[in-house]
MOPAC internal coordinates of N, CA, C and O (Angstrom, degrees):
PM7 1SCF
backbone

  N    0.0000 0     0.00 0     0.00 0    0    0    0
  C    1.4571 1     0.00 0     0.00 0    1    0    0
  C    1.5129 1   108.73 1     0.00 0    2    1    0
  O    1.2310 1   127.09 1   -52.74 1    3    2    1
  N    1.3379 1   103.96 1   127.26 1    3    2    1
  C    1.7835 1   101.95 1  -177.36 1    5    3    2
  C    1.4137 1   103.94 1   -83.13 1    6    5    3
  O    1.2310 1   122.90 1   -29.54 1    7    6    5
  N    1.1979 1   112.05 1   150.46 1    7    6    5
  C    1.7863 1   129.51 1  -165.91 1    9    7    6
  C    1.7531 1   101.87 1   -70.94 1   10    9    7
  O    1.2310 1   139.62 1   -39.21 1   11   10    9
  N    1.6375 1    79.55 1   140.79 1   11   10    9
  C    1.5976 1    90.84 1   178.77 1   13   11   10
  C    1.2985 1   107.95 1  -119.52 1   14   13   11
  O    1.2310 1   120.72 1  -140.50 1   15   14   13
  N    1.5554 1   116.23 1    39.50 1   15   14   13
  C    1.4799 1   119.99 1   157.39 1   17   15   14
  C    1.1241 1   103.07 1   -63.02 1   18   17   15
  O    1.2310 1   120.42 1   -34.39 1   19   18   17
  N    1.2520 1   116.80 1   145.61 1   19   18   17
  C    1.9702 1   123.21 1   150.88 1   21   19   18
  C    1.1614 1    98.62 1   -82.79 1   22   21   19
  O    1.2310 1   127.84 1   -19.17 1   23   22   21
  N    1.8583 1   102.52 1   160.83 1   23   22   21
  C    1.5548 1   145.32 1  -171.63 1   25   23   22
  C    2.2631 1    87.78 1   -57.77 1   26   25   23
  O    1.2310 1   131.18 1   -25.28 1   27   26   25
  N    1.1123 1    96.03 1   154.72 1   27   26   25
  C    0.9803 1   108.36 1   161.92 1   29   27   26
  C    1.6942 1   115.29 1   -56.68 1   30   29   27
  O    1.2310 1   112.87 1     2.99 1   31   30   29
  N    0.9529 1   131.07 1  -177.01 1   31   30   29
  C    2.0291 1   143.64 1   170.12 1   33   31   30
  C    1.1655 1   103.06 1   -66.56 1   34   33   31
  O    1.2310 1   115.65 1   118.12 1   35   34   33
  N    1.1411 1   125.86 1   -61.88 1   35   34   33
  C    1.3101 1   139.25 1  -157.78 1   37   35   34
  C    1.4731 1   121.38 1   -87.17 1   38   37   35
  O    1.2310 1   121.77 1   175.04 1   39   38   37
  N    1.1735 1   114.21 1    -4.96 1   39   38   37
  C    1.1197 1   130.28 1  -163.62 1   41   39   38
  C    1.6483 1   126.75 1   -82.86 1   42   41   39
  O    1.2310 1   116.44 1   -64.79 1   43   42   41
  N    1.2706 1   124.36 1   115.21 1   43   42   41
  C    1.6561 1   122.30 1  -156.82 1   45   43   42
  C    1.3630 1   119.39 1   -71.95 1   46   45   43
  O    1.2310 1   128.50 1   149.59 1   47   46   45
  N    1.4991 1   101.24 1   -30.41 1   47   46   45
  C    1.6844 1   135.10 1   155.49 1   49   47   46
  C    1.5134 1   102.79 1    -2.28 1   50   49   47
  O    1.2310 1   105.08 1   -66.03 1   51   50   49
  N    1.6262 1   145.21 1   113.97 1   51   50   49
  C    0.7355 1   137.95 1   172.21 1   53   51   50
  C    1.5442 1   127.18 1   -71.79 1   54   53   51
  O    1.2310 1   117.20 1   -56.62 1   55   54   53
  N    1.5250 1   122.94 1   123.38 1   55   54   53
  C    1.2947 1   121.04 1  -157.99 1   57   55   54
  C    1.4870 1   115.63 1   -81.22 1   58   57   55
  O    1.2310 1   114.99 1   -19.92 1   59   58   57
  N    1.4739 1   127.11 1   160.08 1   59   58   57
  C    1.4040 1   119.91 1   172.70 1   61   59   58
  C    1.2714 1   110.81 1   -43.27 1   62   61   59
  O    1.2310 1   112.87 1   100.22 1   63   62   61
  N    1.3679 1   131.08 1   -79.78 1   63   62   61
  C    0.9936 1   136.75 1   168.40 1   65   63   62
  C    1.5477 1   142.65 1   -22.43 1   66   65   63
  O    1.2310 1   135.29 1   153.12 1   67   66   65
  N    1.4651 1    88.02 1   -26.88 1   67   66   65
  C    1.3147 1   105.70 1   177.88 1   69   67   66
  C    1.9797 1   111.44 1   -76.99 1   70   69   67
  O    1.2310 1   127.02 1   145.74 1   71   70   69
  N    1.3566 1   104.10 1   -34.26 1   71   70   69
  C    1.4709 1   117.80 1  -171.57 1   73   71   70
  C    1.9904 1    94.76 1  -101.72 1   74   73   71
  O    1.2310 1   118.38 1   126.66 1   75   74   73
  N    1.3358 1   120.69 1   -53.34 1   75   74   73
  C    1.3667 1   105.22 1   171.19 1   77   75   74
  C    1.7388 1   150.32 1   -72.10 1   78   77   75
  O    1.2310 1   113.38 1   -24.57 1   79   78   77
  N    0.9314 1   130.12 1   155.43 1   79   78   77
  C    1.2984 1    95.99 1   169.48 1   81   79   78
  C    1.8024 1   107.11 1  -102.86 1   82   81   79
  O    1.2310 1   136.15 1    10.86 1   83   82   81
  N    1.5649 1    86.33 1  -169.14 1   83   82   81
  C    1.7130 1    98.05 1  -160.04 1   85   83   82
  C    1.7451 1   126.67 1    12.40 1   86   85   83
  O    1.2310 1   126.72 1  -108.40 1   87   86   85
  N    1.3679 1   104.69 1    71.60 1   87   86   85
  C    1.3290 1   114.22 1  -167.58 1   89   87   86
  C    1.9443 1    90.08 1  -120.24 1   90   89   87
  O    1.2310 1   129.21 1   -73.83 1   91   90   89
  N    1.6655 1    99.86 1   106.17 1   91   90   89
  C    1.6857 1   110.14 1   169.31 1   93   91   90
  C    1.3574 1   109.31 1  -100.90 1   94   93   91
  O    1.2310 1   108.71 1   128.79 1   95   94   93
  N    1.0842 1   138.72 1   -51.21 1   95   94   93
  C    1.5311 1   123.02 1  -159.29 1   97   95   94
  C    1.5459 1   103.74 1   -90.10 1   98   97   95
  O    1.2310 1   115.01 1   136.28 1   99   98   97
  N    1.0957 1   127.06 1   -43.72 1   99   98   97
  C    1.7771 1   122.57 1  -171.07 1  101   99   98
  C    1.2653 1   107.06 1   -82.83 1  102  101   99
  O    1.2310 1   110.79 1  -149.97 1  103  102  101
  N    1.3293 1   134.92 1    30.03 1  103  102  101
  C    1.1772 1   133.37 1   175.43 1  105  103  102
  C    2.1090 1   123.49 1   -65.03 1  106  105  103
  O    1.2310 1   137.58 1   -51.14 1  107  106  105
  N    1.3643 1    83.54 1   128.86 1  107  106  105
  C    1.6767 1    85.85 1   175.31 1  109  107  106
  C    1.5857 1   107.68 1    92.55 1  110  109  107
  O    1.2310 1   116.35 1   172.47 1  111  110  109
  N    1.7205 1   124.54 1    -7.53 1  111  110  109
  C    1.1298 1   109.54 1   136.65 1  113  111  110
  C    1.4775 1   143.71 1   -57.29 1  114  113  111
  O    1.2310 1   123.84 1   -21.20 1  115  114  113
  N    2.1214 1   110.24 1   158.80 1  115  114  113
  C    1.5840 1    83.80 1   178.96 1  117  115  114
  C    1.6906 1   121.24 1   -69.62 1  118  117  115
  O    1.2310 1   125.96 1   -24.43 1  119  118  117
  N    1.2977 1   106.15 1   155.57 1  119  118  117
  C    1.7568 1    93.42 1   169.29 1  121  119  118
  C    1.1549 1   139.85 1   -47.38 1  122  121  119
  O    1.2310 1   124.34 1   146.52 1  123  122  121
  N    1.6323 1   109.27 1   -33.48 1  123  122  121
  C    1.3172 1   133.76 1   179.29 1  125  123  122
  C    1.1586 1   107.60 1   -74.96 1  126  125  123
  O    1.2310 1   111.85 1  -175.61 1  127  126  125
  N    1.3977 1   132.97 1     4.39 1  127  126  125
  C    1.3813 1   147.76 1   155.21 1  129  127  126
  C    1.5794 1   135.97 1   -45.74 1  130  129  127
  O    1.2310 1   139.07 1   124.24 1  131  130  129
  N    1.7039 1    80.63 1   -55.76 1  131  130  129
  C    1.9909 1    95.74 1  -144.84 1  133  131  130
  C    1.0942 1   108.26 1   -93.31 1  134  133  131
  O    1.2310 1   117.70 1   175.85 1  135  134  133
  N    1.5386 1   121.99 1    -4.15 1  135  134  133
  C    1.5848 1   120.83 1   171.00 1  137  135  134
  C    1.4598 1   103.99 1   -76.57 1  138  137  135
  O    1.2310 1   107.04 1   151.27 1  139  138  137
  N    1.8309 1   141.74 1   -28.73 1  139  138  137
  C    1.2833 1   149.72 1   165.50 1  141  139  138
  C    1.6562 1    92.77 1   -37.02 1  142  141  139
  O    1.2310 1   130.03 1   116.94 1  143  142  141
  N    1.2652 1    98.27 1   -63.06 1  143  142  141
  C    1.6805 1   117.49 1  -165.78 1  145  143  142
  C    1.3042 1    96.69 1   -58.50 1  146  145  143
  O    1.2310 1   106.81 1    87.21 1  147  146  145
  N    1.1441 1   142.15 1   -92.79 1  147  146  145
  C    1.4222 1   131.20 1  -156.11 1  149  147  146
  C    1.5648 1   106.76 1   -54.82 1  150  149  147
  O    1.2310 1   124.30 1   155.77 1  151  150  149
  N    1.4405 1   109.35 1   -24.23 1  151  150  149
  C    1.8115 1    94.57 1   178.86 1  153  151  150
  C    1.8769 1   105.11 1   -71.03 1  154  153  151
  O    1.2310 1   117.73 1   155.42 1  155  154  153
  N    1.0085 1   121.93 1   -24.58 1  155  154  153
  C    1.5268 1   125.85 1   173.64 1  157  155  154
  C    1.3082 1   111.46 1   -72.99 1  158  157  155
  O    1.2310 1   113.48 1   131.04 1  159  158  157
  N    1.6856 1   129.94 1   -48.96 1  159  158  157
  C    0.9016 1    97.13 1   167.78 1  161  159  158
  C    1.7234 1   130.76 1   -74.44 1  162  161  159
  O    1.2310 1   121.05 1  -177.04 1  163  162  161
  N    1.1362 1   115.59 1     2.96 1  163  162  161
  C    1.1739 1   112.32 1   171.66 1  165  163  162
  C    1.7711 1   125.87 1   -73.48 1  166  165  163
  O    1.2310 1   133.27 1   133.88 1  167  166  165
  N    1.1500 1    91.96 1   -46.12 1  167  166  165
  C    1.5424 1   127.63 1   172.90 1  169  167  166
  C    1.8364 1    92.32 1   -48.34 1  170  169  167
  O    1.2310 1   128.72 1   115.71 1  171  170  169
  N    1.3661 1   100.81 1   -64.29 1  171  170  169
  C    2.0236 1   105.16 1  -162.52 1  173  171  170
  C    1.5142 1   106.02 1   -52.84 1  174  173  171
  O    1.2310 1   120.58 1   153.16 1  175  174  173
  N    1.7593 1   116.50 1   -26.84 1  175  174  173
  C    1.5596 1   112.46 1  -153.29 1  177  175  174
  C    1.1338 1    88.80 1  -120.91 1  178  177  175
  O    1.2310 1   107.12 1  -176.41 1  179  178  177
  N    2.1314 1   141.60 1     3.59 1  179  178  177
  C    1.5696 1   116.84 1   172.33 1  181  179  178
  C    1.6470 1    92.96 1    68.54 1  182  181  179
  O    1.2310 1   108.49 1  -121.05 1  183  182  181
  N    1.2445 1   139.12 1    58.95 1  183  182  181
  C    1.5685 1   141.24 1   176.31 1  185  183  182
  C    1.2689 1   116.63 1  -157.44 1  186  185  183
  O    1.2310 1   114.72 1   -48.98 1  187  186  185
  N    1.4557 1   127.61 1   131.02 1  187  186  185
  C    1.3613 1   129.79 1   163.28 1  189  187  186
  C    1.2355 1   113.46 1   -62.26 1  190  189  187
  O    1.2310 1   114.07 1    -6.63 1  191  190  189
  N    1.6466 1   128.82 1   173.37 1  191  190  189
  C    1.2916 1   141.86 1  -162.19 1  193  191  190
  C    1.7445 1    79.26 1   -90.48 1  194  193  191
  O    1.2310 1   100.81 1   157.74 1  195  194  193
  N    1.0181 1   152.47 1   -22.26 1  195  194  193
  C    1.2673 1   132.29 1  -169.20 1  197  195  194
  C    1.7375 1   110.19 1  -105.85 1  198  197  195
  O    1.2310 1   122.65 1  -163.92 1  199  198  197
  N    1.7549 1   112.53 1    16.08 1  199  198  197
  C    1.3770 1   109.39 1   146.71 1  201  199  198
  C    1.3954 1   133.05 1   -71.96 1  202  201  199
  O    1.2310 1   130.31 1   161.80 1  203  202  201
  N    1.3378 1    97.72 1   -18.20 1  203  202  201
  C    1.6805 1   113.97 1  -179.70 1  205  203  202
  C    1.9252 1   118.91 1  -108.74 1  206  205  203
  O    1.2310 1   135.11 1   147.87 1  207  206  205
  N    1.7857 1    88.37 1   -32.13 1  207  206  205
  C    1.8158 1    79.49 1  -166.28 1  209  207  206
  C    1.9149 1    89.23 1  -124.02 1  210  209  207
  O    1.2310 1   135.78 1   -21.48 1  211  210  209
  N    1.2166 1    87.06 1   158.52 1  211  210  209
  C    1.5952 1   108.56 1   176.41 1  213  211  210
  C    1.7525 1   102.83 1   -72.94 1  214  213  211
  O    1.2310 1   126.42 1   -62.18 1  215  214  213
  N    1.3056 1   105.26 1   117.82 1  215  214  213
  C    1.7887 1   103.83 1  -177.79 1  217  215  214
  C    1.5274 1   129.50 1   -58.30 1  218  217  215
  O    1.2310 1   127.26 1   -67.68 1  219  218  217
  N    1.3095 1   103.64 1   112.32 1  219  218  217
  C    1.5829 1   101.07 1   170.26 1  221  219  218
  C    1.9920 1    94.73 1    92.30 1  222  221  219
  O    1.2310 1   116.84 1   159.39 1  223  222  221
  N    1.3416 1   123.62 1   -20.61 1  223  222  221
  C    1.3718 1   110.84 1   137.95 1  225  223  222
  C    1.4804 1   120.99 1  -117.80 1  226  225  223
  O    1.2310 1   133.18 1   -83.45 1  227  226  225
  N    1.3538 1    92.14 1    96.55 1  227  226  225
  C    2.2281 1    85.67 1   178.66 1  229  227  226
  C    1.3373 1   111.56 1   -85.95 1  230  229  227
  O    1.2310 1   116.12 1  -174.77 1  231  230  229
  N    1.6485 1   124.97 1     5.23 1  231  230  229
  C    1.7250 1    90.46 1   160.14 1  233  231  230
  C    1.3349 1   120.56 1  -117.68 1  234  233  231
  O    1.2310 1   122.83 1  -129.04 1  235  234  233
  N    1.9676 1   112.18 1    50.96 1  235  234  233
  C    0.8528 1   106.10 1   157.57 1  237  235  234
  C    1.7052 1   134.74 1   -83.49 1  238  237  235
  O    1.2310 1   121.38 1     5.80 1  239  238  237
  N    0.8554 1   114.96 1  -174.20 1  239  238  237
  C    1.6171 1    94.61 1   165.27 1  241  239  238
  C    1.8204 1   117.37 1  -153.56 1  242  241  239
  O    1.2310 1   139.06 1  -121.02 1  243  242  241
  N    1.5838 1    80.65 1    58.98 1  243  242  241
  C    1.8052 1   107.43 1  -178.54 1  245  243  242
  C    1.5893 1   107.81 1   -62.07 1  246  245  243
  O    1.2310 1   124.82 1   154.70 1  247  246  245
  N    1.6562 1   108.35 1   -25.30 1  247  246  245
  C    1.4967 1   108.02 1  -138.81 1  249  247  246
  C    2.0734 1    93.00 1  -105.53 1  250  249  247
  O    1.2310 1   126.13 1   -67.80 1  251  250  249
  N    1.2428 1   105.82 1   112.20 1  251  250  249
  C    1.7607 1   100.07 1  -175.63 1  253  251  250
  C    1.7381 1   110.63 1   -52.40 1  254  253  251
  O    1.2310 1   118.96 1   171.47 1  255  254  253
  N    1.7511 1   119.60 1    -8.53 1  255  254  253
  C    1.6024 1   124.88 1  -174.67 1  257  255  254
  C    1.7497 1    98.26 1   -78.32 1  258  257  255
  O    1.2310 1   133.11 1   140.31 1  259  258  257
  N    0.9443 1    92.28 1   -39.69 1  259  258  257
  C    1.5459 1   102.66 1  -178.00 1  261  259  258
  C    1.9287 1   117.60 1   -56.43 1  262  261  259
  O    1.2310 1   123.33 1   143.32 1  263  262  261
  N    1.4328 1   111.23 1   -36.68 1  263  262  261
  C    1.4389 1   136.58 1  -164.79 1  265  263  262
  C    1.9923 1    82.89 1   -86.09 1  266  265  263
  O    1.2310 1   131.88 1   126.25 1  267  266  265
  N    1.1853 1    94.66 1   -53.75 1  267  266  265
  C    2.3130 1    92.58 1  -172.54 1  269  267  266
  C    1.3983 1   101.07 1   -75.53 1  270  269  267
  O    1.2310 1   111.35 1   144.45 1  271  270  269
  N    1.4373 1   133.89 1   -35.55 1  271  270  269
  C    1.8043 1   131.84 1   175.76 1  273  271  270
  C    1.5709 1    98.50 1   -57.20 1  274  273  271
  O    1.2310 1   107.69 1   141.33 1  275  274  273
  N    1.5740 1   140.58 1   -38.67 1  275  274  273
  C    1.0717 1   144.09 1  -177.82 1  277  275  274
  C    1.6745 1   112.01 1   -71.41 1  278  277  275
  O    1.2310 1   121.00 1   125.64 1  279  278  277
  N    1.1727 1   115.69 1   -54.36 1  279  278  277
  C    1.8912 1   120.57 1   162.90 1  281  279  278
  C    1.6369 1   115.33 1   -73.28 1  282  281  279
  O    1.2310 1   120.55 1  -174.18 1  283  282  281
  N    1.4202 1   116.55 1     5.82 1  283  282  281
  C    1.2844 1   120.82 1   170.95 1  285  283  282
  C    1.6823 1   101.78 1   -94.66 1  286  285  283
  O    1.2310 1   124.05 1   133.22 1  287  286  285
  N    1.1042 1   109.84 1   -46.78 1  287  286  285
  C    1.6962 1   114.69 1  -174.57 1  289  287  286
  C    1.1400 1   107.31 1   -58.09 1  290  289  287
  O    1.2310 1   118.96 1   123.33 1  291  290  289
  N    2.0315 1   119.58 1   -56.67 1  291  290  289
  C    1.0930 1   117.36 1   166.75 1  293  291  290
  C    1.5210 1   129.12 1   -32.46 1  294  293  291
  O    1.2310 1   119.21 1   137.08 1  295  294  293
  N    1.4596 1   119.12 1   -42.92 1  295  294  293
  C    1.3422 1   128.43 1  -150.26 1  297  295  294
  C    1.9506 1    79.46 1   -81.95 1  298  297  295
  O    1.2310 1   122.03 1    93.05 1  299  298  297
  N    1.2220 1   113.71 1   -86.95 1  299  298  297
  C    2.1096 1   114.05 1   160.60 1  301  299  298
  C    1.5648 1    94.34 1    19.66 1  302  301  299
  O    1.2310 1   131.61 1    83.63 1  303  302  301
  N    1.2867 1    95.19 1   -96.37 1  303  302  301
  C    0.8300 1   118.58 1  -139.45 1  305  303  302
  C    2.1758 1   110.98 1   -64.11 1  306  305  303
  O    1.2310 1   120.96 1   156.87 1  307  306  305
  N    1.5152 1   115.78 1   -23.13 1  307  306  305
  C    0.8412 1   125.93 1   149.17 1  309  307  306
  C    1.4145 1   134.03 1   -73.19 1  310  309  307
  O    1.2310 1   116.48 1   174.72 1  311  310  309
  N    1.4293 1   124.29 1    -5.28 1  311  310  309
  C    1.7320 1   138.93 1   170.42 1  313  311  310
  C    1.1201 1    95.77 1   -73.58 1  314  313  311
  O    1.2310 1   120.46 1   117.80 1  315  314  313
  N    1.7017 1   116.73 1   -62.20 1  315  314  313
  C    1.3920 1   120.03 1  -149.31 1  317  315  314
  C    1.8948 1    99.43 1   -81.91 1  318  317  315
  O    1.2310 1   105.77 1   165.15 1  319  318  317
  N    1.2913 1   144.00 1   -14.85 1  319  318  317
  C    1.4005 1   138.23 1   123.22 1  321  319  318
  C    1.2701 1   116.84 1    13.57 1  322  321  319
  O    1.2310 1   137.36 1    76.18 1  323  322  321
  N    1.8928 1    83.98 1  -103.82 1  323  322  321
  C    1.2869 1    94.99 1   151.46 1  325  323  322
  C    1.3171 1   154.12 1    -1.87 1  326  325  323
  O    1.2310 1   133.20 1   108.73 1  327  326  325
  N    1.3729 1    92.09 1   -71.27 1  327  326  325
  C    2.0561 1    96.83 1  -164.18 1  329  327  326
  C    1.3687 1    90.79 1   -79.96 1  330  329  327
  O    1.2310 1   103.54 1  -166.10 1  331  330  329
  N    1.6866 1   147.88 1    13.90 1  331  330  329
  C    1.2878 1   139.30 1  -165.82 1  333  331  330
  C    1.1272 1   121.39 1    58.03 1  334  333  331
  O    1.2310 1   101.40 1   157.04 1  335  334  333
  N    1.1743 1   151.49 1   -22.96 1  335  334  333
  C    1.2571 1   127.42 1  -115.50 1  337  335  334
  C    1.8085 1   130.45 1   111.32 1  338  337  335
  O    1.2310 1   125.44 1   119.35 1  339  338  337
  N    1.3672 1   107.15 1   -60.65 1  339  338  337
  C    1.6128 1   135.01 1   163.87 1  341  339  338
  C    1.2556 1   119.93 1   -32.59 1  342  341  339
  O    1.2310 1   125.06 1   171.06 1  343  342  341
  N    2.0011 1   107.90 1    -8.94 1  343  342  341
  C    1.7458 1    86.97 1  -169.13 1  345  343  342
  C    1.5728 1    83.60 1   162.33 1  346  345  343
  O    1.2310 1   128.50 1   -37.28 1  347  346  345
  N    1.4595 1   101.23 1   142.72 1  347  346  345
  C    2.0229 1    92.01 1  -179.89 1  349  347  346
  C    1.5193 1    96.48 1  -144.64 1  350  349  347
  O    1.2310 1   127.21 1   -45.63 1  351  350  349
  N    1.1818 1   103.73 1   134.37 1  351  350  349
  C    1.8628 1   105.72 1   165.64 1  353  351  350
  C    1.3966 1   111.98 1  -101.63 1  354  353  351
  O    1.2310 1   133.53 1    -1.01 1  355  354  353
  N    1.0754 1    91.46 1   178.99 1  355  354  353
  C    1.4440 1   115.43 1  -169.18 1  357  355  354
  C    1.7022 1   132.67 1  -148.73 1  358  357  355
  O    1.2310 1   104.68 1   -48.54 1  359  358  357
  N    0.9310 1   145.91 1   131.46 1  359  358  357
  C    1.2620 1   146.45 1  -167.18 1  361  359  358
  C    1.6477 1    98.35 1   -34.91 1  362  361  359
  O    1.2310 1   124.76 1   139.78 1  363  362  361
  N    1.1287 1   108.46 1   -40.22 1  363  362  361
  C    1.8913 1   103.02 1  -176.04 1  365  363  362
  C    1.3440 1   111.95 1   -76.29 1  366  365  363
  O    1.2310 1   120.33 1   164.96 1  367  366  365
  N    1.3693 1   116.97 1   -15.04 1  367  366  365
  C    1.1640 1   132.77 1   179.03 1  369  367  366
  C    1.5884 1   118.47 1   -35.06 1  370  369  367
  O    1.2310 1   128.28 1   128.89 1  371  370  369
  N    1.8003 1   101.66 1   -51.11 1  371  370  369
  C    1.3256 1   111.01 1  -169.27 1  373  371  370
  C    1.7428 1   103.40 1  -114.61 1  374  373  371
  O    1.2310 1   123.49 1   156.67 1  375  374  373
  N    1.7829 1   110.91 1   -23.33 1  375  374  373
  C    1.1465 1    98.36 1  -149.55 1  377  375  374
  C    1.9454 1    96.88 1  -101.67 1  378  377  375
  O    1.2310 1   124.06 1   159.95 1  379  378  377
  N    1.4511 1   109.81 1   -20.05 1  379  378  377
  C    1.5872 1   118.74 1   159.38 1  381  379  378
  C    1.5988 1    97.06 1    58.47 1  382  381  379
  O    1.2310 1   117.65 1  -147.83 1  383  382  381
  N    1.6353 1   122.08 1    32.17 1  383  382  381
  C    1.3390 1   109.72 1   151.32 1  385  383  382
  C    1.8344 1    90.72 1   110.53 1  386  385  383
  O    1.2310 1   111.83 1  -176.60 1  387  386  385
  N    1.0199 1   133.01 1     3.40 1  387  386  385
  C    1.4581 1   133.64 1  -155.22 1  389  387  386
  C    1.8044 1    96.50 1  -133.09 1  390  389  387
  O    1.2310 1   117.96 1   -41.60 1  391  390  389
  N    1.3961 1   121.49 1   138.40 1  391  390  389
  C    1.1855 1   130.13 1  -178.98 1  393  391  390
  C    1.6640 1   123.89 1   -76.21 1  394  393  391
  O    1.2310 1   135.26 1  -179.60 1  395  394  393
  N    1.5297 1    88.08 1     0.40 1  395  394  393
  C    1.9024 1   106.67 1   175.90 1  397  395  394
  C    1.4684 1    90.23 1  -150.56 1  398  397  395
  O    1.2310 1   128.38 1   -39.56 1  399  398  397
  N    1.2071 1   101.47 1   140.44 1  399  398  397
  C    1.0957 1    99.49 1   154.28 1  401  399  398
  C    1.5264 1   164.91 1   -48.81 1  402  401  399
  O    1.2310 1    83.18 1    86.29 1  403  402  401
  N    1.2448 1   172.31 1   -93.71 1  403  402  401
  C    1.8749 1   147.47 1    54.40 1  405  403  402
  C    1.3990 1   111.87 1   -52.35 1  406  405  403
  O    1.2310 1   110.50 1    -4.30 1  407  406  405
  N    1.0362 1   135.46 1   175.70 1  407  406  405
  C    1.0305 1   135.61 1   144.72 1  409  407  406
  C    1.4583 1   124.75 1  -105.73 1  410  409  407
  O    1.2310 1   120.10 1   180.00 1  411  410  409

């Protein structure tokens, strides 16, 4: 999974946001980034880009998968907080190629 740190402050690095539209949670990565990223999450959940985004417009946000992929990153991205350092998950973490997880 490619890193979803953001660019440093200072940094001239052009941001997602800056090149996409309606982009809320990955903000302040580089642009040249987030296509890695969406191919992983695609890859982690066994799903095409059109389980989450409306085709040929992706910044809509018609699709309710799209609204839970956004509180999924959050949740990521708040574990690995957490674990310090000690240990990092990842969307494959739980979902191992499957569009739900096991239970």
């Amino acid at each position: 999974m490619p890193s979803l740190d953001p660019l440093p402050a200072g940094s001239k690095e052009e941001r997602t946001e800056q090149k996409y539209k309606n982009i809320q949670v990955l903000k302040g990565l580089p642009s040249d980034r987030l296509m890695s990223i969406m191919f992983a999450f695609k890859g982690s959940l066994g799903v095409e880009c059109t389980f989450c985004h409306v085709k040929d417009q992706w910044e809509k946000d018609d699709k309710e998968t799209k609204q839970v992929a956004r509180k999924m990153i959050k949740l990521v991205e708040t574990d690995n907080q957490q674990l310090g350092g000690i240990g990092r998950v990842t969307c494959f973490t739980c979902h191992k190629g499957q569009q739900r997880p096991a239970s």
